[in-house]
C-alpha positions in Angstrom: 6.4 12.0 -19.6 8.5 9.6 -17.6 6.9 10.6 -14.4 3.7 9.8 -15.9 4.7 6.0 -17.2 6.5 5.8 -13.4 3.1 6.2 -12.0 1.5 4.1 -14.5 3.9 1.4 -13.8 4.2 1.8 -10.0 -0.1 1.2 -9.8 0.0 -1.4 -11.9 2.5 -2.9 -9.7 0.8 -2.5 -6.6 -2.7 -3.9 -8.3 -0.2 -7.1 -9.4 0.6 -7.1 -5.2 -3.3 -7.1 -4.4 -3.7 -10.0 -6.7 -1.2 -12.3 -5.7 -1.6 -14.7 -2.2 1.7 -15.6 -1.2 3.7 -13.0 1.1 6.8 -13.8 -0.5 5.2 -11.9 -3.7 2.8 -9.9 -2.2 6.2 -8.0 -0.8 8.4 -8.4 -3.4 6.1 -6.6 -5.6 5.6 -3.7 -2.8 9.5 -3.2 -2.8 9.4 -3.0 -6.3 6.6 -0.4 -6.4 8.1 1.7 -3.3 11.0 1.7 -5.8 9.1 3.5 -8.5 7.2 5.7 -5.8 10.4 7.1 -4.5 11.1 8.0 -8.1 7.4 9.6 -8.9 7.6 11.5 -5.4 11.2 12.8 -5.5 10.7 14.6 -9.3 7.0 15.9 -7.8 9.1 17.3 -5.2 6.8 15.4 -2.2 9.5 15.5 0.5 7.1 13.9 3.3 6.1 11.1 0.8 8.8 10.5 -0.4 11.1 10.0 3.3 8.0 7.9 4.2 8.3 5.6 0.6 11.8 5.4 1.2 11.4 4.2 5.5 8.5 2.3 3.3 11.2 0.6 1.2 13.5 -0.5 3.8 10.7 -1.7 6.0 9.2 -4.0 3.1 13.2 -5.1 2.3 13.5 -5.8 6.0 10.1 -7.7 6.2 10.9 -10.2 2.9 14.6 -11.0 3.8 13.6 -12.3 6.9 13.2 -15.8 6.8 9.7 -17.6 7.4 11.0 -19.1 10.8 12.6 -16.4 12.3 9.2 -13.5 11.7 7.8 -14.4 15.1 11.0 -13.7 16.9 12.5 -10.7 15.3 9.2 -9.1 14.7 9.4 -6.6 17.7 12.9 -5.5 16.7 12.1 -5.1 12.9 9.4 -3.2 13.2 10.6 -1.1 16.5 14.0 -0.2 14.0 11.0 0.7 10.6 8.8 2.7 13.2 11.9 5.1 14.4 13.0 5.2 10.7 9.5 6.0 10.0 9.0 9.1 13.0 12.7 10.5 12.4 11.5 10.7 8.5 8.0 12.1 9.2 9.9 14.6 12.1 12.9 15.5 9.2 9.7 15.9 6.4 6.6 17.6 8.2 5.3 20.4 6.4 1.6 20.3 6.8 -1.0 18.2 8.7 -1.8 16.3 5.5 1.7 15.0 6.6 0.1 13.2 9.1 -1.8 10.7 6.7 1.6 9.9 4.9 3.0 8.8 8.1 -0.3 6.6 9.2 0.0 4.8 5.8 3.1 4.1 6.6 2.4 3.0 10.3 -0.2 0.8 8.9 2.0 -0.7 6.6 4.1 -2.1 8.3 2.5 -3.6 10.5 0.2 -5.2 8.7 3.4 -6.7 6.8 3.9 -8.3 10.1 1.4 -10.8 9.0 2.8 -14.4 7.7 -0.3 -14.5 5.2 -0.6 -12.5 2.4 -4.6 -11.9 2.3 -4.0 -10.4 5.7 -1.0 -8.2 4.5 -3.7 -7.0 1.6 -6.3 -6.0 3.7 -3.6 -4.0 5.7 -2.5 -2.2 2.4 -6.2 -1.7 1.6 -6.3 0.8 4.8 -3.2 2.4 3.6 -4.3 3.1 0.7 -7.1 5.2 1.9 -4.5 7.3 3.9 -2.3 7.7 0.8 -5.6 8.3 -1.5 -6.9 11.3 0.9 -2.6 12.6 1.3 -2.7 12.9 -2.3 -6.2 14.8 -2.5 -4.7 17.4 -0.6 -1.5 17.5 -3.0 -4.3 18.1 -5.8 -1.9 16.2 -8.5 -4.7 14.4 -11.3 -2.1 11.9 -12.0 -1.3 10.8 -8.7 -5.0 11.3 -7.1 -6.6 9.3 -9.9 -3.6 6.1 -9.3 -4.4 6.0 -5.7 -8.3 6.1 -6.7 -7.7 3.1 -8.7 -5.6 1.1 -7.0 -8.0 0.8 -4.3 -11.0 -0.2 -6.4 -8.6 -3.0 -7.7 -7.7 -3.4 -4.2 -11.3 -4.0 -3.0 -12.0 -6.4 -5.9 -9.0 -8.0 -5.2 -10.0 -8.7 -1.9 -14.1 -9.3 -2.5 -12.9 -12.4 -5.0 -10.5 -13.5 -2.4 -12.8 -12.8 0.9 -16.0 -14.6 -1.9 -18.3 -11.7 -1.5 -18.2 -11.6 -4.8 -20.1 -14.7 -5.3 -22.9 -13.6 -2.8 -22.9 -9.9 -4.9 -23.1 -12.1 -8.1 -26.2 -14.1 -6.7 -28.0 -11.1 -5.2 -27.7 -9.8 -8.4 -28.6 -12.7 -10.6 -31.9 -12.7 -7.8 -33.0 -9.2 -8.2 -32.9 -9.9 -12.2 -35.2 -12.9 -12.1 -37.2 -11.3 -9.8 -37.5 -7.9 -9.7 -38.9 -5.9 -7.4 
C-alpha cells in the first residue's frame, strides 16, 4: 500500500514540475520526485531504474545548486561527472535491452536540465518520459505503466497551454461546431 501512495505521490509531483515555469522549481520538484522514485523502484526490485533515478538525483541536485551565473561555465564538467555516473550505473545495472531506454531517459535528462529556462527543461522531460513510459511497458507493472501514461498526457497539456496550441485547438474546435462539416 505504501508503494502504491509513493507512486501516487511521485506523479503527482512530477505533473506539479510540468506545470511550473521557473527552473528553480521545475528542479526542485524533480529532486523531490527522483526521491520518491528511488523509493517505488528499490521495493519493486528495478535495479536498472533505480541506479539510473539515483545518477537522476544527483544530476538534478547538481544542476539546482549551481548558481544562475556560474551554469554556462561549469556546464561541461557537471554534466561530463552525471553522464559517467550515469554509464557506470547503467554498466553496474544492465539486465536486458529495455535497459537501454532507462539509460536514454536519463541521458535526455540531463541535458535538457542544462537549459536556464524551465519551458525548455519541460519539453526535455517530455522526451524522457516517453523512454521511461515504453521501459516500464516492458516491466508490465499496472501501477507504474499507468503513472508514466499519465504523467505525460499532463505533460503534453502542460506544455500545449504554455506553447498556446491550446488556444488554436480551442478555436478549431469552436469552428467546426458553428460550422460543421
Amino acid at each position: 500500500m505504501l508503494g502504491f501512495f509513493v507512486i501516487v505521490l511521485g506523479t503527482m509531483i512530477s505533473i506539479s514540475a510540468s506545470l511550473v515555469s521557473r527552473r528553480f522549481h521545475v528542479l526542485g520538484l524533480s529532486l523531490l520526485c527522483h526521491s520518491l522514485f528511488i523509493y517505488h523502484w528499490f521495493i519493486n526490485g528495478e535495479m536498472t531504474a533505480l541506479y539510473m533515478t539515483i545518477a537522476a538525483f544527483t544530476g538534478t541536485f547538481i544542476q539546482l545548486a549551481t548558481p544562475d551565473k556560474y551554469l554556462t561555465l561549469t556546464m561541461p564538467i557537471r554534466l561530463l561527472f552525471v553522464v559517467l555516473l550515469g554509464a557506470v550505473c547503467f554498466k553496474i545495472s544492465y539486465v536486458n535491452p529495455a535497459d537501454i531506454l532507462a539509460f536514454f531517459a536519463f541521458l535526455n535528462s540531463r541535458l535538457s536540465e542544462t537549459f536556464r529556462k524551465g519551458i525548455n527543461i519541460q519539453i526535455g522531460y517530455l522526451f524522457s518520459s516517453v523512454l521511461w513510459l515504453s521501459f516500464t511497458l516492458s516491466g508490465g507493472d499496472i501501477i507504474t505503466i499507468s503513472s508514466f501514461a499519465i504523467l505525460f498526457i499532463a505533460q503534453i497539456t502542460a506544455l500545449s497551454y504554455k506553447l498556446g496550441f491550446s488556444d488554436k485547438i480551442l478555436k478549431l474546435v469552436a469552428i467546426n461546431i458553428k460550422n460543421p462539416i
